[in-house]
C-alpha positions as CSV (number, residue, x, y, z in Angstrom):
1,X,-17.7,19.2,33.1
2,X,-18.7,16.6,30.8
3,X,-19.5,12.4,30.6
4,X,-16.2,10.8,30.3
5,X,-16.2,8.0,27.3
6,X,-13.5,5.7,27.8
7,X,-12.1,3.3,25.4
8,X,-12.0,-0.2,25.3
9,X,-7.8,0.0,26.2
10,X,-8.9,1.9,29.4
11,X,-11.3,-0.1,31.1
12,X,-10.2,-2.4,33.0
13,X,-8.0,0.9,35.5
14,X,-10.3,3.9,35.1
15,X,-13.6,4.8,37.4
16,X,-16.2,3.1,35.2
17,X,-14.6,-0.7,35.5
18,X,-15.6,-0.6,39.2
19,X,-19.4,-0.7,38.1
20,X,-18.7,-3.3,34.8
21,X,-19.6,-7.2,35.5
22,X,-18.0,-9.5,33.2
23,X,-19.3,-13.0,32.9
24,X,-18.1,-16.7,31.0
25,X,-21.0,-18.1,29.5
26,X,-21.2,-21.4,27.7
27,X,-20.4,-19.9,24.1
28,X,-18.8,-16.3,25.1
29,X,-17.7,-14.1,27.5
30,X,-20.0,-10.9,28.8
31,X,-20.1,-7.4,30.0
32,X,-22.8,-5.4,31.5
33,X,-22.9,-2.0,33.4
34,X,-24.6,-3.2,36.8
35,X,-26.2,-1.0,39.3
36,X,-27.5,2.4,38.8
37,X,-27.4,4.2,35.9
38,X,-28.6,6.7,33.3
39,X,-30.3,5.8,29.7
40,X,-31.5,7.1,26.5
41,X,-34.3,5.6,25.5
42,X,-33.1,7.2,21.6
43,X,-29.8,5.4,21.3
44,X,-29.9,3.7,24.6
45,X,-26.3,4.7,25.5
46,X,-25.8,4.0,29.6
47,X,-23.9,6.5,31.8
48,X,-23.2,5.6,35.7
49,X,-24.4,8.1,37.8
50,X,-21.4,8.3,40.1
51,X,-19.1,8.6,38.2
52,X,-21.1,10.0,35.0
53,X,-18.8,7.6,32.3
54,X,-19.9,5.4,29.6
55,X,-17.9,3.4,26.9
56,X,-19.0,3.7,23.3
57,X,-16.7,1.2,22.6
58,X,-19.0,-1.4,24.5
59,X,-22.4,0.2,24.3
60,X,-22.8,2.2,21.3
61,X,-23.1,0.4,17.2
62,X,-22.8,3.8,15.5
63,X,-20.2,6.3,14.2
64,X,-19.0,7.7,17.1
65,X,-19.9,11.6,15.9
66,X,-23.9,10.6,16.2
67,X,-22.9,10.7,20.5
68,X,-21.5,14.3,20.5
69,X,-24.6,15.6,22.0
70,X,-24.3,13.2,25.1
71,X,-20.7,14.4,25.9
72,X,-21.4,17.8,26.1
73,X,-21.8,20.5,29.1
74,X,-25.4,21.0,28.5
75,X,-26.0,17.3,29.2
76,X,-23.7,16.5,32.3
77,X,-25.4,19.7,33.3
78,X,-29.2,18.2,32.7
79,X,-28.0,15.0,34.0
80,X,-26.4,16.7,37.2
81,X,-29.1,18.5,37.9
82,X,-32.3,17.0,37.0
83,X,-32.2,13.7,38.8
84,X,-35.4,13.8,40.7
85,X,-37.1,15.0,37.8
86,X,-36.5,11.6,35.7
87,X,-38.5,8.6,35.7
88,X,-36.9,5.5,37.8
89,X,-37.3,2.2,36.1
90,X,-35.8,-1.0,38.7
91,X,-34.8,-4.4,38.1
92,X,-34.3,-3.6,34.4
93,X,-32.4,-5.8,31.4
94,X,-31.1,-3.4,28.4
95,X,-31.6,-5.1,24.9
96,X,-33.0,-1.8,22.9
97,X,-33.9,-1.4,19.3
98,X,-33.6,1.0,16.7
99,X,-35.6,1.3,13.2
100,X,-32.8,-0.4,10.5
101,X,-33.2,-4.3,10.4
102,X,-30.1,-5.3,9.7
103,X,-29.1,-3.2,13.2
104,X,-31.7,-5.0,14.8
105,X,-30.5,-8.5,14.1
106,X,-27.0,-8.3,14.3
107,X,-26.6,-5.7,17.2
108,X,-29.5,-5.2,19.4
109,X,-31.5,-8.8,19.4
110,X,-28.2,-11.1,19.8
111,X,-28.1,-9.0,23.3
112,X,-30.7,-11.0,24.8
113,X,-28.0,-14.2,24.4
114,X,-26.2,-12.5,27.6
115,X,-29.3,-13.0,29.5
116,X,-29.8,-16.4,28.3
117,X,-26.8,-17.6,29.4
118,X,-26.4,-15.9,32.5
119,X,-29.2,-18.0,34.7
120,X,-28.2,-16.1,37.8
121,X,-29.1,-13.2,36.0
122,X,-32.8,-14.0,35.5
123,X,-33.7,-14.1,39.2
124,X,-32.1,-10.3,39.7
125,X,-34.2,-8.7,36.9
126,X,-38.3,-8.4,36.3
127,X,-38.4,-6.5,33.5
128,X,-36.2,-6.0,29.5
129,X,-36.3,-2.9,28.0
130,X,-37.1,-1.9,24.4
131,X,-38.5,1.5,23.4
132,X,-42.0,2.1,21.6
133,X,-40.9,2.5,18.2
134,X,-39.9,-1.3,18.4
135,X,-40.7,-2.7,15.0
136,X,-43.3,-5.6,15.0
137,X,-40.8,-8.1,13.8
138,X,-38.7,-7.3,16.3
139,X,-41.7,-8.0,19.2
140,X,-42.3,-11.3,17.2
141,X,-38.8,-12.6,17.1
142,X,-38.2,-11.8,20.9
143,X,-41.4,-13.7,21.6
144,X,-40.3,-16.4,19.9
145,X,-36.8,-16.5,21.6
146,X,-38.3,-16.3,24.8
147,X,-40.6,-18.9,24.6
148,X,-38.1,-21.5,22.9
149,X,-35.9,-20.4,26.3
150,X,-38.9,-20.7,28.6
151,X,-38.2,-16.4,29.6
152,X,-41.2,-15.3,31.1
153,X,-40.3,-11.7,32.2
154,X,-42.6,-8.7,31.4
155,X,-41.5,-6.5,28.5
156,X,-41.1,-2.5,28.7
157,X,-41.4,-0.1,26.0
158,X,-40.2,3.3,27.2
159,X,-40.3,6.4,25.2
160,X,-37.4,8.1,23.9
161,X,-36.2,10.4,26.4
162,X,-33.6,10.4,29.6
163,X,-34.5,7.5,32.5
164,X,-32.8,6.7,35.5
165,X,-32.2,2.7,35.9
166,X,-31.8,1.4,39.3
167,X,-30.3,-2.4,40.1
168,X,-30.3,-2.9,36.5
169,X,-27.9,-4.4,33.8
170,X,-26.9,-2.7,30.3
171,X,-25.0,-5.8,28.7
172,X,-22.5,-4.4,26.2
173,X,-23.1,-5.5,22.6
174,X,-21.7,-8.8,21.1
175,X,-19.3,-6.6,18.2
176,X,-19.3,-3.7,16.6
177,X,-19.3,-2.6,13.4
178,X,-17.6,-5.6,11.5
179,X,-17.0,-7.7,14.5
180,X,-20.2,-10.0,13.8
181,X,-19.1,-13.9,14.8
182,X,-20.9,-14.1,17.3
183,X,-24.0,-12.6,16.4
184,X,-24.1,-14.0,13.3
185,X,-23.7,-17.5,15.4
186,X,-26.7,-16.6,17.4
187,X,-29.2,-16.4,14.5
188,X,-27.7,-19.7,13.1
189,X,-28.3,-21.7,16.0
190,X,-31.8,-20.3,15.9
191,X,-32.9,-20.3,12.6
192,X,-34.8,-23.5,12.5
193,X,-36.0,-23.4,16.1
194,X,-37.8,-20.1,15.1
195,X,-39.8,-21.2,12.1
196,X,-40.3,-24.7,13.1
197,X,-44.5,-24.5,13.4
198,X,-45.1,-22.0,10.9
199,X,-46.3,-23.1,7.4
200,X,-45.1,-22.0,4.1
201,X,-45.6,-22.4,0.5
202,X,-44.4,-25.8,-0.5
203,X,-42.5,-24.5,-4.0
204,X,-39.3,-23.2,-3.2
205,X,-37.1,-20.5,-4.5
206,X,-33.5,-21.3,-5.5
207,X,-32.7,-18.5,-7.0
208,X,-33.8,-15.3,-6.0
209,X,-33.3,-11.5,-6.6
210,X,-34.3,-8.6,-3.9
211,X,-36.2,-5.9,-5.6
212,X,-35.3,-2.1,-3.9
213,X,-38.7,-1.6,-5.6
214,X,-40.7,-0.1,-3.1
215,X,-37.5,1.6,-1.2
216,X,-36.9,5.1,-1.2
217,X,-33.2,4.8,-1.5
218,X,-30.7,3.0,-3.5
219,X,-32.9,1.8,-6.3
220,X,-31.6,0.4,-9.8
221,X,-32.6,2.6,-12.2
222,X,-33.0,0.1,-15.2
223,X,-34.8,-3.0,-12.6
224,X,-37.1,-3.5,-15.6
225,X,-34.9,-4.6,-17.8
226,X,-33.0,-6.8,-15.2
227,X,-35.9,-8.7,-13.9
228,X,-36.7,-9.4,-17.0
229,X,-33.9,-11.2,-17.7
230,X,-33.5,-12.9,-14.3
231,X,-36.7,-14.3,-14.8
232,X,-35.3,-16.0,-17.9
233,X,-32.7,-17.5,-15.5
234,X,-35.5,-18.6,-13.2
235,X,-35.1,-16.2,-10.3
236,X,-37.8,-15.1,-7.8
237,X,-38.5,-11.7,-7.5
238,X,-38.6,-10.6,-4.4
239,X,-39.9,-7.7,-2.3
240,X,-38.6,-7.8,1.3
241,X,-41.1,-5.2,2.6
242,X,-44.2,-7.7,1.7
243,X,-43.1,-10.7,3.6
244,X,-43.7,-11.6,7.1
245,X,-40.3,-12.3,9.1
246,X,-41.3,-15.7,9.1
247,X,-41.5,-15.7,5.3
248,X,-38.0,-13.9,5.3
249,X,-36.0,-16.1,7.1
250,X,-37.7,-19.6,5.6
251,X,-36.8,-17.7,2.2
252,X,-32.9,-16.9,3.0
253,X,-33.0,-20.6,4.1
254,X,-33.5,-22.4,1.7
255,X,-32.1,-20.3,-0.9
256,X,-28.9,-21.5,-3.3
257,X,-28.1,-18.0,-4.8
258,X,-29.2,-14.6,-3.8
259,X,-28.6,-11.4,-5.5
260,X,-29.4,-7.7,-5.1
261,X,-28.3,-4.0,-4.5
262,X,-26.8,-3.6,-1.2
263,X,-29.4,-2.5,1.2
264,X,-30.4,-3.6,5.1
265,X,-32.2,-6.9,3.8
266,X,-29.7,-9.0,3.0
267,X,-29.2,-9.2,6.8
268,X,-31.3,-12.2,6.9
269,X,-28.2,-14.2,5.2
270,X,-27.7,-14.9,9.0
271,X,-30.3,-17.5,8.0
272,X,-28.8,-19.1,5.5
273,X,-27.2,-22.7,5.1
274,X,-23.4,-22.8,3.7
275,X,-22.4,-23.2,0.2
276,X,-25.1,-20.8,-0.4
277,X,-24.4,-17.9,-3.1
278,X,-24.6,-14.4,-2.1
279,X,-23.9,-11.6,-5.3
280,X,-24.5,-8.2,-3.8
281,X,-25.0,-5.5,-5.7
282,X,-22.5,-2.7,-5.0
283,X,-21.4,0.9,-6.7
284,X,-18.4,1.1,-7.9
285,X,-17.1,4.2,-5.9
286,X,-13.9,5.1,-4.3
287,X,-16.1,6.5,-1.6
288,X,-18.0,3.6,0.0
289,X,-17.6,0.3,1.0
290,X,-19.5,-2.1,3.6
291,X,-18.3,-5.3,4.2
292,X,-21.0,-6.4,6.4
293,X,-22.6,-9.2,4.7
294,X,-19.1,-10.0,3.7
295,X,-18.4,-11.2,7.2
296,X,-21.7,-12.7,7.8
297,X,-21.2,-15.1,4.7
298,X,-17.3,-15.8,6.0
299,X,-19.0,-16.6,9.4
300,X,-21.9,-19.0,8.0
301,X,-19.9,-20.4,5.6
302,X,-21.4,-19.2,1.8
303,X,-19.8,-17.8,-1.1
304,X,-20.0,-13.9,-1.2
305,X,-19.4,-12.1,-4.2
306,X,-19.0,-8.3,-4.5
307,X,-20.6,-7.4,-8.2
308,X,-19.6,-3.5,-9.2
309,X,-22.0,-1.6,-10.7
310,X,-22.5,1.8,-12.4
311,X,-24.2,4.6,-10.8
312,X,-26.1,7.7,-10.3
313,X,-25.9,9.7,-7.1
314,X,-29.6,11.5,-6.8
315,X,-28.5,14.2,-5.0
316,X,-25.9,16.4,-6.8
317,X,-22.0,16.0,-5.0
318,X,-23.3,13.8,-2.1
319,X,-21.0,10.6,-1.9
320,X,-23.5,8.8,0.7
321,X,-24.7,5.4,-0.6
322,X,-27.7,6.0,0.4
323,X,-28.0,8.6,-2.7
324,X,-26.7,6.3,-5.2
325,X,-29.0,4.9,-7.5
326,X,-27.2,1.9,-9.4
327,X,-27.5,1.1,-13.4
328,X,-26.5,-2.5,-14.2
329,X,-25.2,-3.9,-17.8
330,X,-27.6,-6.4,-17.9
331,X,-25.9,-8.5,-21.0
332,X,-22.8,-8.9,-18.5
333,X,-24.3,-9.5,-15.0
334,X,-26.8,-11.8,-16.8
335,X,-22.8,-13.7,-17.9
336,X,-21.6,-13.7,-15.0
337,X,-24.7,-15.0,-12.7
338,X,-24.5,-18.6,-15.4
339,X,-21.2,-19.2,-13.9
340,X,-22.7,-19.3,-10.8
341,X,-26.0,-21.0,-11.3
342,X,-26.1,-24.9,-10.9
């Protein structure tokens, strides 16, 4: 036997609905798996225990080939078998984590919004559940949430192996892959709550460009040349890595145009105001294409542009973007960004 995924089309008559809670909250509608089941604390996939079901359409963000090893004999088996050998956690609240940024703002963080506006919630639950490779950003933006919401419930970090979760809620995740509305709403309506006692620099940055400098993938091979002619056209240099989140988001704010090679960073558009310009860097392959700060920008209202670029994969035959290292005609791009520049 194996753990039975069902699809989104078979929820609502197969075993698993029986133990799925839906709620209306002011802004949306939500799901959770209520009662007692099993998690990962990797990937933080859910499975009842009675029936020994999930949904990856509701509880997973990822390719759905990444979950093979959970639908397997050798894990009903471990799952049947080992029970009272896995730690019990009680009362919990699912949000989870992983280590990509832009999967942490638009999938796992916006979670907490269907505790926020489930107030009858709060009184059934002590504890919320991350694991303890949660990113510091990530600890500091929850805080923050929480204390703008007046949450005061203790924070777990469990390791990443099996658990078994008694009275506890796994809410399913606002969209998937290019579903992103309401997510993307989320971090708009807290953009300035979240920065409004931190101090920055008073000179701002208009127009700004984000270096892959210090990234091990998916660098531009010929940068030097391009930021030196950006910086011609008054653009800000900027390394993601060296800025607090704080910094981040005031940065994406206030922005009018940013540019760069597509990489997790440009997440924090989610903070910017409309009309604002968003270029992204992209290869120009038959092979890949991600639209995700596509829909963002459609959702907050600013101007997204896909700019093709040449380039060089670094790993002979692979076709992941990961491996593709882009080379830009800088006399052209330098063109087209003055059509765009106020």
């Amino acid at each position: 036997m194996r753990v039975t995924d069902y699809n989104i089309n078979e929820i609502s008559n197969c075993k698993l609905g029986k133990y799925l809670q839906n709620f209306n909250g002011k802004s949306n509608s939500y799901t959770y798996l209520t009662g007692n089941f099993f998690l990962d604390g990797n990937i933080f996939l859910p499975i009842e225990s009675k029936t020994f079901s999930t949904s990856l359409d509701l509880f997973s963000i990822s390719n759905k080939q990444k979950y093979v090893n959970y639908f397997t004999e050798e894990y009903f088996n471990l799952l049947k078998n080992q029970t009272n050998n896995i730690k019990v956690l009680e009362r919990c609240f699912i949000v989870g984590n992983d280590h990509n940024y832009c999967h942490n703002l638009i999938y796992w963080l916006p979670r907490v919004l269907s505790l926020i506006e489930n107030e009858g919630l709060m009184d059934r639950i002590d504890y919320i559940v991350f694991n303890k490779d949660i990113p510091e950003y990530v600890k500091i933006l929850i805080d923050k949430i929480f204390k703008i919401k007046k949450i005061k419930k203790e924070i777990i970090l469990i390791d990443r192996k099996l658990y078994f979760l008694k009275n506890s809620y796994c809410p399913a995740f606002l969209g998937r892959v290019y579903d992103l509305k309401k997510s993307t709403i989320f971090w708009k309506d807290y953009r300035e709550k979240i920065i409004d006692e931190e101090s920055f620099p008073k000179n701002r940055c208009d127009y700004i460009y984000i270096s892959r400098e210090d990234s091990n993938t998916r660098k531009i091979l010929n940068e030097d040349e391009l930021v030196e002619s950006l910086k011609k056209l008054n653009f800000k240099i900027i390394s993601l890595s060296k800025l607090n989140v704080f910094d981040q988001i005031n940065l994406f704010k206030n922005a009018k145009l940013i540019t760069g090679y597509h990489g997790a960073g440009f997440v924090n558009i989610v903070f910017s105001k409309p009309k604002t310009k968003v270029i992204e860097l992209f290869p120009n392959s038959k092979h890949v294409m991600r639209k995700t700060f596509e829909v963002i920008s459609d959702v907050n209202n600013l101007t997204h542009v896909f700019y093709y670029i040449d380039y060089k994969s670094n790993k002979k035959g692979s076709i992941n973007l990961s491996n593709f290292d882009g080379i830009v005609n800088v006399p052209r791009f330098r063109d087209f960004l003055n059509s765009y520049i106020e």
